[in-house]
MARPA-372597 format. One line per field, with one value per atom (N, C-alpha, C): residue number from 1; residue in one letter; x, y, z; atom name. Coordinates in steps of 0.2 Angstrom, whole numbers. Example, Ala and Ser with C-alpha at 12.3 -4.5 7.8 and 13.67 -1.06 7.14 Angstrom:
# MARPA-372597
num = (1;1;1;2;2;2)
residuo = (a;a;a;s;s;s)
x = (66;62;66;64;68;64)
y = (-28;-22;-16;-11;-5;0)
z = (39;39;39;35;36;39)
atomo = (N;CA;C;N;CA;C)
//
This chain:
# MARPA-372597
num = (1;1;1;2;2;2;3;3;3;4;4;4;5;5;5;6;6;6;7;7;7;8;8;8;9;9;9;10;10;10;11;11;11;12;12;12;13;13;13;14;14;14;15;15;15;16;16;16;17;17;17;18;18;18;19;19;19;20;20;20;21;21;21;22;22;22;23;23;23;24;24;24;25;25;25;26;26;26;27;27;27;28;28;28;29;29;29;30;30;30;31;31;31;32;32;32;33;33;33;34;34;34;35;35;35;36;36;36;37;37;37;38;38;38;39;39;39;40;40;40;41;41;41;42;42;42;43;43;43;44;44;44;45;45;45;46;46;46;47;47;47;48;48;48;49;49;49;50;50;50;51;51;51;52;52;52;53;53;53;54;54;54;55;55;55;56;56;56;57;57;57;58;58;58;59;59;59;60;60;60;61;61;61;62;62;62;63;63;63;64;64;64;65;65;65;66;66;66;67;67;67;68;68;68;69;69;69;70;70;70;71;71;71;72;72;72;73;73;73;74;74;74;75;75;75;76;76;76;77;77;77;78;78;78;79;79;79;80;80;80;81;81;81;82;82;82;83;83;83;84;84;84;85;85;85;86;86;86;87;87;87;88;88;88;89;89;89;90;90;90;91;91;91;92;92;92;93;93;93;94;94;94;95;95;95;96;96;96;97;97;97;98;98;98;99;99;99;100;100;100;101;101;101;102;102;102;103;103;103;104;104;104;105;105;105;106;106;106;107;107;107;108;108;108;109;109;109;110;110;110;111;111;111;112;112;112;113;113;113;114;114;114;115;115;115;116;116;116;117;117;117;118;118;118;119;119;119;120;120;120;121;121;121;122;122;122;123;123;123;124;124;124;125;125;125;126;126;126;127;127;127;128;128;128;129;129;129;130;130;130;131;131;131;132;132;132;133;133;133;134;134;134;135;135;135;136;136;136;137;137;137;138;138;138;139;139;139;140;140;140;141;141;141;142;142;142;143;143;143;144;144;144;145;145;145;146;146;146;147;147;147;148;148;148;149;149;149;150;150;150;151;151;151;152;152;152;153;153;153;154;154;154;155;155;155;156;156;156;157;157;157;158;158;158;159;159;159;160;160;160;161;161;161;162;162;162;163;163;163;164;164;164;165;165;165;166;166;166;167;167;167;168;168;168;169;169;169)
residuo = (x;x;x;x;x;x;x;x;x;x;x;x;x;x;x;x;x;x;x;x;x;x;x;x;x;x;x;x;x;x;x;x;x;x;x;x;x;x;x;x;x;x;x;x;x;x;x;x;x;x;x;x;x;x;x;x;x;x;x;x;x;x;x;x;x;x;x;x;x;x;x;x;x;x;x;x;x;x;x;x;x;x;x;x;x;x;x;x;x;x;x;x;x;x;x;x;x;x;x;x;x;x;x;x;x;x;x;x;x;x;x;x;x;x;x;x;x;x;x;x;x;x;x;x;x;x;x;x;x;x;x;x;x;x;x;x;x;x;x;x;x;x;x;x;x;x;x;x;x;x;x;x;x;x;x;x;x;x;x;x;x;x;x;x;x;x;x;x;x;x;x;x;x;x;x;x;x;x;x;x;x;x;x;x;x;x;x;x;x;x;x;x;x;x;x;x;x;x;x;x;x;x;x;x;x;x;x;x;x;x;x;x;x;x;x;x;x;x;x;x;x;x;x;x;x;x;x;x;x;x;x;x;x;x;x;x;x;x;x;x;x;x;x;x;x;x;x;x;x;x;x;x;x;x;x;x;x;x;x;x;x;x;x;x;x;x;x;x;x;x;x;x;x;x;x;x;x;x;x;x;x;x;x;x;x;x;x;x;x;x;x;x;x;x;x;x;x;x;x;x;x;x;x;x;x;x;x;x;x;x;x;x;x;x;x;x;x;x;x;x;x;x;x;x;x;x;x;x;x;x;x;x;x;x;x;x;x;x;x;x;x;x;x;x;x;x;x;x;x;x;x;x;x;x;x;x;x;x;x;x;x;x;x;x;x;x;x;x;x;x;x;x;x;x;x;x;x;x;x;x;x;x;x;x;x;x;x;x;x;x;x;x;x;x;x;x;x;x;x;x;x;x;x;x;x;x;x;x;x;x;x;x;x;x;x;x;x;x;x;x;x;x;x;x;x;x;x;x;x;x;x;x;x;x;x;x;x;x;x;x;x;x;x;x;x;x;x;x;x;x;x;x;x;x;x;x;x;x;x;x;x;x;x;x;x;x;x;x;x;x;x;x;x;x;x;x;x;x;x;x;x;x;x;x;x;x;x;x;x;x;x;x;x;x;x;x;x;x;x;x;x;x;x;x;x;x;x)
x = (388;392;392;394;393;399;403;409;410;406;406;407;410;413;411;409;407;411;416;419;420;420;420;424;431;434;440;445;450;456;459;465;470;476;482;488;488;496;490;497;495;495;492;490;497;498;506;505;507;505;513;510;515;513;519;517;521;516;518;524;525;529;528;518;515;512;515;513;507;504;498;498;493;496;490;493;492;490;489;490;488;492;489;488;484;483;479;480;475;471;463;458;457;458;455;448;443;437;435;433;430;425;425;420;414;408;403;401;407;405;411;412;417;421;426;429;427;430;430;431;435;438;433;429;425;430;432;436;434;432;431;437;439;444;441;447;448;452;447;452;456;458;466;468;462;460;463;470;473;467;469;466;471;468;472;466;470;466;469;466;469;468;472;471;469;466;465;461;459;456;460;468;472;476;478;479;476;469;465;466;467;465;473;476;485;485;482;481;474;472;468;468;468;468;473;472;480;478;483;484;477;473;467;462;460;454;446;442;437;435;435;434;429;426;420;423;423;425;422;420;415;421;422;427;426;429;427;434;432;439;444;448;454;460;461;468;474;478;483;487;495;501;505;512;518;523;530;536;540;542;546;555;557;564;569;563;567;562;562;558;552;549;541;535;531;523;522;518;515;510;502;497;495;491;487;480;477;468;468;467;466;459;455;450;452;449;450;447;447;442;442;434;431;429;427;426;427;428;429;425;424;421;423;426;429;422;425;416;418;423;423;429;426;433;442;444;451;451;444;447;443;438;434;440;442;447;453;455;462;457;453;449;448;445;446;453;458;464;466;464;468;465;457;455;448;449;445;436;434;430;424;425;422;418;415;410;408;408;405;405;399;397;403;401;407;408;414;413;414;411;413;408;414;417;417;413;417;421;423;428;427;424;422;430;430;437;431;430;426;429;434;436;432;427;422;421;421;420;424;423;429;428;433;432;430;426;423;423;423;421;414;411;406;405;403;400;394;391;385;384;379;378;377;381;379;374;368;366;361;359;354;346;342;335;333;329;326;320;319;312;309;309;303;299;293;288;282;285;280;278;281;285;281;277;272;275;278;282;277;270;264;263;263;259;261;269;271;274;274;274;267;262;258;253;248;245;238;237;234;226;223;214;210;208;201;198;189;185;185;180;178;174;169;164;169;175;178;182;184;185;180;184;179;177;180;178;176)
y = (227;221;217;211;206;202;202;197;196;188;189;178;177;168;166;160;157;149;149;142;137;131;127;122;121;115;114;112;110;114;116;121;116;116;111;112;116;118;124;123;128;137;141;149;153;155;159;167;167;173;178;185;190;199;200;209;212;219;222;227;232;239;240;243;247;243;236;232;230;228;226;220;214;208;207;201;199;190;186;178;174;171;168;161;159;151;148;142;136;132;132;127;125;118;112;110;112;113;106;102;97;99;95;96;92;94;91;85;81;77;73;67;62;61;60;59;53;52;45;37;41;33;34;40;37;41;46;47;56;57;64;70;75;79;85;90;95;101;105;113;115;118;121;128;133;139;144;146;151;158;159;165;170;175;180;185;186;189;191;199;206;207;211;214;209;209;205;198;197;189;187;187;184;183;188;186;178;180;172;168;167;162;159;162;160;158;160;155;149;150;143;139;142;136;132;127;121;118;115;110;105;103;98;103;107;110;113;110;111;119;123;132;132;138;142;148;150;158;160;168;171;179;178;186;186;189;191;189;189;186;192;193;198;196;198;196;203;202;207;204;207;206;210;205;210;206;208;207;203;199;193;195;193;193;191;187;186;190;196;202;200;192;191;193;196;197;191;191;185;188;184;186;181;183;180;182;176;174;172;176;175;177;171;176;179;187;190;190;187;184;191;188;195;192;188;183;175;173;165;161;154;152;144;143;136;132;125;122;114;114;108;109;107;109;104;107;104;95;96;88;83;86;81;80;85;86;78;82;75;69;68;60;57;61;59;58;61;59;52;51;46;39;40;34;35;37;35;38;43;40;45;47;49;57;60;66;69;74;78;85;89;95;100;101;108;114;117;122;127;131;136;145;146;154;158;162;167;173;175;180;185;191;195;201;202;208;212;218;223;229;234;239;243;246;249;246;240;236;234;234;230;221;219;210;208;203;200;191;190;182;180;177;177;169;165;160;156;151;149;144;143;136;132;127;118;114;117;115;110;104;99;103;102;101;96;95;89;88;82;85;77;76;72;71;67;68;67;64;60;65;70;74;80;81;87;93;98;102;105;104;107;102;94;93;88;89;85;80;75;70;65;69;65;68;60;62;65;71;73;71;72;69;73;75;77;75;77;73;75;72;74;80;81;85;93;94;97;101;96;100;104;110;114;111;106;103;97)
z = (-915;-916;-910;-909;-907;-906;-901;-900;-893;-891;-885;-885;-881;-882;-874;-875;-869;-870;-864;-865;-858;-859;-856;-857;-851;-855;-847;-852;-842;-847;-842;-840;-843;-849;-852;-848;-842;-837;-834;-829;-825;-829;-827;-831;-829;-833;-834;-831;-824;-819;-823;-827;-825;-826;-823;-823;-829;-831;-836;-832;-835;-834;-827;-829;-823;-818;-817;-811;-812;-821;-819;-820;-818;-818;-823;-828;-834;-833;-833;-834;-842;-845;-851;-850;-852;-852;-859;-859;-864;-861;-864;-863;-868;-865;-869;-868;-875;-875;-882;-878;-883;-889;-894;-901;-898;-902;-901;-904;-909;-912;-911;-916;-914;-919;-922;-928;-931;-938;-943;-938;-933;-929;-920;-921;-915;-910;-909;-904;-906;-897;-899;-898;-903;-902;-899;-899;-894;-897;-893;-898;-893;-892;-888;-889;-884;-884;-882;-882;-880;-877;-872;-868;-863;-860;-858;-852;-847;-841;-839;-836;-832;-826;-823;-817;-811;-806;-799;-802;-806;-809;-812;-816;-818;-810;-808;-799;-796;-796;-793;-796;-805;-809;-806;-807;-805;-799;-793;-788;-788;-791;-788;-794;-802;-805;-808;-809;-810;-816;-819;-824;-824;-828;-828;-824;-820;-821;-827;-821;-824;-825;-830;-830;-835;-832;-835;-839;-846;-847;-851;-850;-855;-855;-863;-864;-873;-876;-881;-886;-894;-896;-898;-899;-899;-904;-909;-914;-912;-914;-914;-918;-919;-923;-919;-920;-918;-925;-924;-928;-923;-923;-919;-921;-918;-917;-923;-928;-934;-939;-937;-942;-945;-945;-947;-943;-946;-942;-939;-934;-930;-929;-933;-929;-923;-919;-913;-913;-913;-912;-903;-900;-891;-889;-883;-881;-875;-874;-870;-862;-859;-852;-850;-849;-843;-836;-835;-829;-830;-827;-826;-818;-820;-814;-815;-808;-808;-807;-810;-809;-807;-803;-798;-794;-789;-783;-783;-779;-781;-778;-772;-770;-777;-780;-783;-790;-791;-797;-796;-792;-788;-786;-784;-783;-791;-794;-798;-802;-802;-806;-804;-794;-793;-794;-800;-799;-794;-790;-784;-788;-791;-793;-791;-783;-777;-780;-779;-782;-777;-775;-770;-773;-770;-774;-774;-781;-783;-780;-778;-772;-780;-781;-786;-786;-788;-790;-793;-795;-800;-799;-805;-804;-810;-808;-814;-816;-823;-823;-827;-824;-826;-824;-828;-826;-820;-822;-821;-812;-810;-805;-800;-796;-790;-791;-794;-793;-788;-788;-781;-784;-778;-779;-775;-778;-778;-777;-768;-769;-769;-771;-770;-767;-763;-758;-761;-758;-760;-755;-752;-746;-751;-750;-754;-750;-756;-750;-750;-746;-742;-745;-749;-753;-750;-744;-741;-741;-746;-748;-740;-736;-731;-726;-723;-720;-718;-713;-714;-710;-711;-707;-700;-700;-698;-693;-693;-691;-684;-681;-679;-682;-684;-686;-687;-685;-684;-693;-693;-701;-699;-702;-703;-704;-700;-701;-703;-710;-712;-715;-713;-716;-723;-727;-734;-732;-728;-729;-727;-723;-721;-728;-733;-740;-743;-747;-751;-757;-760;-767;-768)
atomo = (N;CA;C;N;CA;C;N;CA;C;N;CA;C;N;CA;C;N;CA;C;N;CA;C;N;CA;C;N;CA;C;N;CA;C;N;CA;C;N;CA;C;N;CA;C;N;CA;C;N;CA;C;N;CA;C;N;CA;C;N;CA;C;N;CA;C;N;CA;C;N;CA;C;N;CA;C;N;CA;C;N;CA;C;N;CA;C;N;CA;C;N;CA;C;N;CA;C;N;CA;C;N;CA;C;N;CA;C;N;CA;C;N;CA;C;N;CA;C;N;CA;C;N;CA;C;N;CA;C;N;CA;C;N;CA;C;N;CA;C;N;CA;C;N;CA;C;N;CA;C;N;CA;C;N;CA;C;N;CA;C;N;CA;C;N;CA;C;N;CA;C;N;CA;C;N;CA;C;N;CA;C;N;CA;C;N;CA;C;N;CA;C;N;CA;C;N;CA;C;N;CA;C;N;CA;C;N;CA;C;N;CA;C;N;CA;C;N;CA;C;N;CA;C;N;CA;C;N;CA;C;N;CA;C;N;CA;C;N;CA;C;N;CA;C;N;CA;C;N;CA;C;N;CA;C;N;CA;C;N;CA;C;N;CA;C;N;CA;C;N;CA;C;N;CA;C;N;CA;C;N;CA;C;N;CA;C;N;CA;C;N;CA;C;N;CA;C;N;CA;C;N;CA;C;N;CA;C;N;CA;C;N;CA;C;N;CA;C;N;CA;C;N;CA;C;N;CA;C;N;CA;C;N;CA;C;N;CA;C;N;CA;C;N;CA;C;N;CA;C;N;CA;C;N;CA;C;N;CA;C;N;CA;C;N;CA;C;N;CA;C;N;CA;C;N;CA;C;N;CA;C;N;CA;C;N;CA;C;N;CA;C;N;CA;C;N;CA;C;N;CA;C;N;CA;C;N;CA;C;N;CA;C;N;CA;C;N;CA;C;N;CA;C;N;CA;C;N;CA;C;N;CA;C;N;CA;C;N;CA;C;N;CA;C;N;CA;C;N;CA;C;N;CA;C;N;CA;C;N;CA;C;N;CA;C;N;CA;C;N;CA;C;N;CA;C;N;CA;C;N;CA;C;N;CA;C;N;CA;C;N;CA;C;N;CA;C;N;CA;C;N;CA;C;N;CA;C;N;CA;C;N;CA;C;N;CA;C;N;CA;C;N;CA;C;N;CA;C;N;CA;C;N;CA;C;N;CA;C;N;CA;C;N;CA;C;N;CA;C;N;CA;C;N;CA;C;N;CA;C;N;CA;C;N;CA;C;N;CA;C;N;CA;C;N;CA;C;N;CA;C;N;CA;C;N;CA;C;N;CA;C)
//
């Protein structure tokens, strides 16, 4: 069997950091995840994904991500039932995060809110919850390379002189 979700979309509030009995920390949040298509009036709508994360990544996700973030998550989907306070069943369809990874930094996040427009590369991280695992974060470089076509790293700066006859073809 096969129940595995990969989602992408921004964070509707801030993630709801709490602990259970045994101190383990739990966070629930919603991503807003656009449709691929556009409605009858030309305007694209959005699903509104209740999710749920454990142990030391519900920790991070509660400090670093905010209301309007850009998030990556890949977890699995999860239904339950309980009995509410006015004795009805309540089901729940949530996906269950196994790691997440933020996919634009907070300053590009905030530039853009205020207008300004400005882009600089995303600082991002993941965050895996693998019982089995110790969570780690995990960064990648934003280093550009240099892809100067003119640029011979060999030769000085200077160009290069070979005859024809000094080629093998």
């Amino acid at each position: 069997m096969i129940n595995n979700v990969t989602l992408v979309g921004r964070l509707t509030k801030d993630p709801e950091l709490r602990y259970t009995g045994q101190n383990t920390a739990v966070a629930t949040f919603t991503v807003a995840v656009n449709r691929r298509f556009k409605n009858a009036a030309g305007e694209r709508e959005a699903d509104f994904i209740n999710c749920v994360i454990w142990r030391q990544p519900a920790e991070n996700l509660a400090n670093w991500a905010k209301k309007g973030a850009l998030i990556g998550v890949v977890g699995s989907i999860q239904t339950r039932s309980y009995e509410n306070q006015q004795g009805q069943r309540v089901y729940v369809t949530e996906v269950v995060v196994d790691n997440f990874q933020m996919l634009e930094s907070r300053a590009t996040r905030e530039s853009m809110g205020t207008g300004g427009g400005n882009y600089s590369a995303p600082a991002t991280g993941s965050y895996n919850n693998h019982a089995s695992s110790t969570p780690q974060m995990q960064t990648k470089s934003n280093t550009v390379p240099d892809f100067g076509r003119d640029t011979d790293p060999f030769s000085g700066g200077n160009p290069i002189d070979i005859s024809d006859d000094d080629l093998p073809f």
